[in-house]
C-alpha positions in Angstrom: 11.8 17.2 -25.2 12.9 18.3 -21.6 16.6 17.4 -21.0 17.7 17.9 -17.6 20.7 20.4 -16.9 21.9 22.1 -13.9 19.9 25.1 -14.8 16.1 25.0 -15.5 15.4 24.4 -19.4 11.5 24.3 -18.8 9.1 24.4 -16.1 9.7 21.1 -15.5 13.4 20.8 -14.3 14.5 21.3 -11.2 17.8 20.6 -8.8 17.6 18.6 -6.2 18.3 21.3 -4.3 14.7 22.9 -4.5 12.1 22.9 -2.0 10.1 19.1 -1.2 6.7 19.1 -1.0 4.4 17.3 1.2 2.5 15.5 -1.9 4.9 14.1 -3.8 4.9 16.0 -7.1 8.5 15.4 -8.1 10.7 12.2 -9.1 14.9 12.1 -8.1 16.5 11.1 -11.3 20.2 10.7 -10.9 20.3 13.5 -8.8 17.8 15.9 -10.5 14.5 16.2 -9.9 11.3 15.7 -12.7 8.6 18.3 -11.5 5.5 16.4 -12.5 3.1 19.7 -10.9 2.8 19.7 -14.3 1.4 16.2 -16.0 4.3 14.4 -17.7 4.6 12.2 -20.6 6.0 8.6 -20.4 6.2 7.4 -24.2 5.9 3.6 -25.2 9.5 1.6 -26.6 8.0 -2.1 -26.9 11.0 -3.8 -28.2 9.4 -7.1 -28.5 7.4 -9.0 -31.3 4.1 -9.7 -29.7 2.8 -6.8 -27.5 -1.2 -6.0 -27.9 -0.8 -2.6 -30.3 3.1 -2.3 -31.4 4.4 -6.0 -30.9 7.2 -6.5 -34.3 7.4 -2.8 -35.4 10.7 -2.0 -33.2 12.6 -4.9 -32.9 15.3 -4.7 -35.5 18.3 -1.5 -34.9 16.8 1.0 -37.6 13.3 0.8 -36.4 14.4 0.8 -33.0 16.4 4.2 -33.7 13.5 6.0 -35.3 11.0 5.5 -32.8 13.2 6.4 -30.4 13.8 10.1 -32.2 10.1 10.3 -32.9 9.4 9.7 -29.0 11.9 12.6 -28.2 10.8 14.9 -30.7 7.2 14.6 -29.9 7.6 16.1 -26.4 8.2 12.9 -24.0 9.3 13.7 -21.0 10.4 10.1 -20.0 11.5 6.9 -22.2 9.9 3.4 -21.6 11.4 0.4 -22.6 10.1 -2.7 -22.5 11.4 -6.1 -23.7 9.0 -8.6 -22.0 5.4 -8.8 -23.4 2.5 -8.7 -20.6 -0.1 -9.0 -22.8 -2.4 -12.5 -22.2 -0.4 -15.4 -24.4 2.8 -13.8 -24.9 5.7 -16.1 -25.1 7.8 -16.8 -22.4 11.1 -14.6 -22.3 14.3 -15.5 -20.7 16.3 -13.3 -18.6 18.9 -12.8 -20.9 16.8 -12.8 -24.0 15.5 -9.5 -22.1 18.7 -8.0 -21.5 20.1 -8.5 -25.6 16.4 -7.2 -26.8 16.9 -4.0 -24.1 20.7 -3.2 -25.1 20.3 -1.6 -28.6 17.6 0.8 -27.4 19.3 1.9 -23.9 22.6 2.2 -25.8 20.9 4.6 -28.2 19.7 6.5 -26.1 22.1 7.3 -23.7 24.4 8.1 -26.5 22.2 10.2 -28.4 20.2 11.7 -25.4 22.7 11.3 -22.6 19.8 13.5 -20.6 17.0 11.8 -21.1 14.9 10.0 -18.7 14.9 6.0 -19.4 12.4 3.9 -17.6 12.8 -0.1 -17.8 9.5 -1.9 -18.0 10.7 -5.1 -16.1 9.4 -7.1 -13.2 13.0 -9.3 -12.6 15.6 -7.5 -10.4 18.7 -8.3 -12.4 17.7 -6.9 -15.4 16.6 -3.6 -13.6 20.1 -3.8 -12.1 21.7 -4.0 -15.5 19.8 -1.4 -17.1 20.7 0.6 -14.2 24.4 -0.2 -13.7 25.1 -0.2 -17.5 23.0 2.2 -18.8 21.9 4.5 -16.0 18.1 3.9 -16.4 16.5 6.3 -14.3 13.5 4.6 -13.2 12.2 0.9 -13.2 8.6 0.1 -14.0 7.0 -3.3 -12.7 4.0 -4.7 -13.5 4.1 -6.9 -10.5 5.1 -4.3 -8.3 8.0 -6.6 -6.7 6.2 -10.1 -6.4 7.1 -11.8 -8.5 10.9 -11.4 -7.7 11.7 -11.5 -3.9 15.2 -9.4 -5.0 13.0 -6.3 -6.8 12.3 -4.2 -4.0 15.9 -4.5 -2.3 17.5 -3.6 -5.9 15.4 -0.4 -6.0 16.2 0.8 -2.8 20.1 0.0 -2.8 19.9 1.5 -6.6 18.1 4.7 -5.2 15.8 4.7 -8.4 12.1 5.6 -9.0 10.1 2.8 -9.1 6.5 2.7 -11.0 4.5 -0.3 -9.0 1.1 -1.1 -10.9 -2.0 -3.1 -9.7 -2.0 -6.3 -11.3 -5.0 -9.1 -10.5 -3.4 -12.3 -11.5 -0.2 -12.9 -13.9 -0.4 -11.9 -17.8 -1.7 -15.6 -18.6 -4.6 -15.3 -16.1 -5.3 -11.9 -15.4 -8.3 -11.9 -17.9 -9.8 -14.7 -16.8 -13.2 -13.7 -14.8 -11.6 -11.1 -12.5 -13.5 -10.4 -9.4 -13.5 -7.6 -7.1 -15.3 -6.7 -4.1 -14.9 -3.2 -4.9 -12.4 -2.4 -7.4 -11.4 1.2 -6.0 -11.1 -0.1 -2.5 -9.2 -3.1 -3.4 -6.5 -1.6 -5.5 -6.2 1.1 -2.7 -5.8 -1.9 0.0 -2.9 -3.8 -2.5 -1.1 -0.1 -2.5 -1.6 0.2 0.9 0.7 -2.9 1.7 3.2 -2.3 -1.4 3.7 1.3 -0.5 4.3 0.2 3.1 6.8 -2.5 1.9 8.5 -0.4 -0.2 9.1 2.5 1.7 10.1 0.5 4.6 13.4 -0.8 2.7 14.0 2.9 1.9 12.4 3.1 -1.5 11.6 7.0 -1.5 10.3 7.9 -5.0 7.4 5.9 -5.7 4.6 6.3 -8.5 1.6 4.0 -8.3 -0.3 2.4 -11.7 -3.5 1.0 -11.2 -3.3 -1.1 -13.7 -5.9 -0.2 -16.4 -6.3 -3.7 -18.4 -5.0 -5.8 -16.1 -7.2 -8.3 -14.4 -9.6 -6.2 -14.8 -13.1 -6.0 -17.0 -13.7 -3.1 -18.7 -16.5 -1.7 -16.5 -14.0 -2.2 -14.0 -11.5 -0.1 -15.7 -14.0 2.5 -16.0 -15.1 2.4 -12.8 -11.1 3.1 -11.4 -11.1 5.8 -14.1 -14.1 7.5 -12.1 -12.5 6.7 -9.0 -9.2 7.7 -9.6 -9.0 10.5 -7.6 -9.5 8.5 -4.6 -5.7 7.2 -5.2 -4.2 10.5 -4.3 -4.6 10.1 -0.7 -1.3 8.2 -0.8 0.0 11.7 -2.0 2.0 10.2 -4.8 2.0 10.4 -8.4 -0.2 8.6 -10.5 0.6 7.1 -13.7 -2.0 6.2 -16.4 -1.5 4.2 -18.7 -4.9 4.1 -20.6 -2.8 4.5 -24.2 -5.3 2.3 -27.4 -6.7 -0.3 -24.6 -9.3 -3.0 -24.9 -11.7 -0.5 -22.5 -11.2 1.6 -25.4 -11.7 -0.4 -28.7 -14.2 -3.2 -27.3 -16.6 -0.2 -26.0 -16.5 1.4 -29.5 -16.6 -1.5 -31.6 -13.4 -0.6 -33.3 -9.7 -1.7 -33.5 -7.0 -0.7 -31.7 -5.3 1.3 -34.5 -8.5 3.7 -34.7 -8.4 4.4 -30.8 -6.3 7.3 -30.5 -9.2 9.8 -30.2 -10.9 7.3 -27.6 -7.3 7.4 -25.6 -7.5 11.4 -25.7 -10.6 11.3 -24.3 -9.4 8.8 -21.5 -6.5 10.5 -21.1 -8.3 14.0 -20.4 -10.5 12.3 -17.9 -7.5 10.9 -16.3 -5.5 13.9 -15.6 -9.0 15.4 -14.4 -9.2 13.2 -11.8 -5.7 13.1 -10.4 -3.0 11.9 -13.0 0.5 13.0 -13.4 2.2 11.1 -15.9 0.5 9.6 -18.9 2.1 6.7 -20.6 1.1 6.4 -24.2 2.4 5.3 -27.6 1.3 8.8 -29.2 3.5 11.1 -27.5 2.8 14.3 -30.0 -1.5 13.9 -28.9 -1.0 13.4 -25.0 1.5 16.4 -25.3 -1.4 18.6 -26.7 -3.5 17.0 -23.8 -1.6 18.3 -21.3 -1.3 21.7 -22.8 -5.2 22.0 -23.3 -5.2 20.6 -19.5 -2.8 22.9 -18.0 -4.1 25.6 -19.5 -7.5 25.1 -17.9 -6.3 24.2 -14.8 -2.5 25.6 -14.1 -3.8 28.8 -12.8 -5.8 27.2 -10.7 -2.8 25.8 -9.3 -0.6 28.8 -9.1 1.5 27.3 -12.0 2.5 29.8 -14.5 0.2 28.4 -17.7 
């Protein structure tokens, strides 16, 4: 697990005093920065009881606990918790239902790993801003990349976060319903065109872009963004994936998702072929040894010490 210090523990810490780089290739977390030159790992927390792969497994304290420590001791690089299914049918979750179903797990971690990275999977500003305030979350991840609340964007810039926006066509309840694209690639690209623009226009500086994979989307359409997805780094920010036991996967081999870890490798390995920095995935200890296989092909390459 990287933790962050004031001196580098890995190749992957840095202070915020080192050098910037034109493409964006590192992330300002409370001060420190997360060198993603090197692919990072962004490992799954659903602490809810209905998302599509882990939905019920980490809702009660003990469960919650364990994961957690399994998530850190696998190699993640970054934490992401999320309390508010998005998968097509989920039940409705109140604001403050979110918050109570976030608390254990933040509080766990920031007292057990007081260095780690946390990302909050939310969409709704205040519970970003709790997470935040109470917890010091270090990045906020939103599916609706700050539609669907007005207050989203304005929270991330006066919080000085990261923000993960992903490409979503629809909401959760409609998204699967026929989506239609003129052309997938250049559509998503337009829709981060104009977020990108809003965002960095309030002063959001650290940005990573998601498109989406799942998400109003077929699956030859998510196949066809993960053959285009080097076209997404002409925004010259990092890209997440977040391919980790999907439908693309499991409906194309005929198989469940619990038997579609060696499908996500595959995906995954294509992904960071064509342009991905961070993977986010629910088997940390697999995309770890993806990124090592990667780098190793490919970090000289890129004058990385491998």
């Amino acid at each position: 697990m990287m933790l962050f210090t004031n001196l580098a523990v890995n190749d992957r810490v840095m202070t915020s005093k080192d050098t910037f780089f034109s493409k964006k290739t590192s992330l300002n977390c409370r001060g420190k920065l997360l060198d993603l030159s090197v692919p990072g790992i962004m490992g799954i927390l659903n602490v809810t009881p209905d998302s599509f792969y882990d939905g019920g497994r980490y809702t009660m304290d003990d469960a919650i606990k364990a994961r957690i420590d399994q998530l850190f001791s696998e190699g993640a690089d970054i934490i992401d918790v999320g309390a508010y299914s998005s998968r097509p049918g989920a039940s409705e979750v109140t604001p403050d239902e979110e918050k109570q179903r976030l608390r254990p797990a933040l509080e766990y971690i920031r007292r057990h790993y007081p260095d780690a990275v946390i990302s909050v999977d939310t969409f709704r500003a205040e519970v970003a801003k709790m997470a935040i305030t109470d917890y010091e979350a270090d990045i906020v991840n939103d599916i609706f990349a700050g539609l669907a609340d007005p207050l989203m964007l304005e929270t991330i810039a006066l919080c000085a976060v990261p923000y993960i926006m992903m490409h979503m066509q629809g909401t959760p309840a409609t998204m699967q319903a026929k989506p239609v694209y003129g052309n997938v690639i250049r559509d998503v690209m337009d829709f981060f065109a104009e977020r990108v623009h809003k965002a960095t226009s309030l002063g959001i500086k650290d940005i990573i872009i998601d498109p989406g994979f799942g998400f109003g989307k077929t699956i030859r359409h998510n196949f066809e963004l993960l053959h285009g997805l080097s076209a997404f780094t002409v925004f010259e920010l990092p890209i997440l994936a977040g391919l980790s036991r999907k439908s693309m996967i499991h409906k194309s081999l005929g198989i469940s998702p619990e038997l579609s870890l060696n499908g996500t490798t595959v995906l995954n390995t294509i992904a960071l072929m064509n342009g991905a920095s961070l993977l986010r995935v629910h088997d940390v200890k697999e995309a770890r040894e993806v990124v090592r296989l990667f780098h190793l092909v490919h970090g000289r390459e890129s004058g990385i010490a491998v």
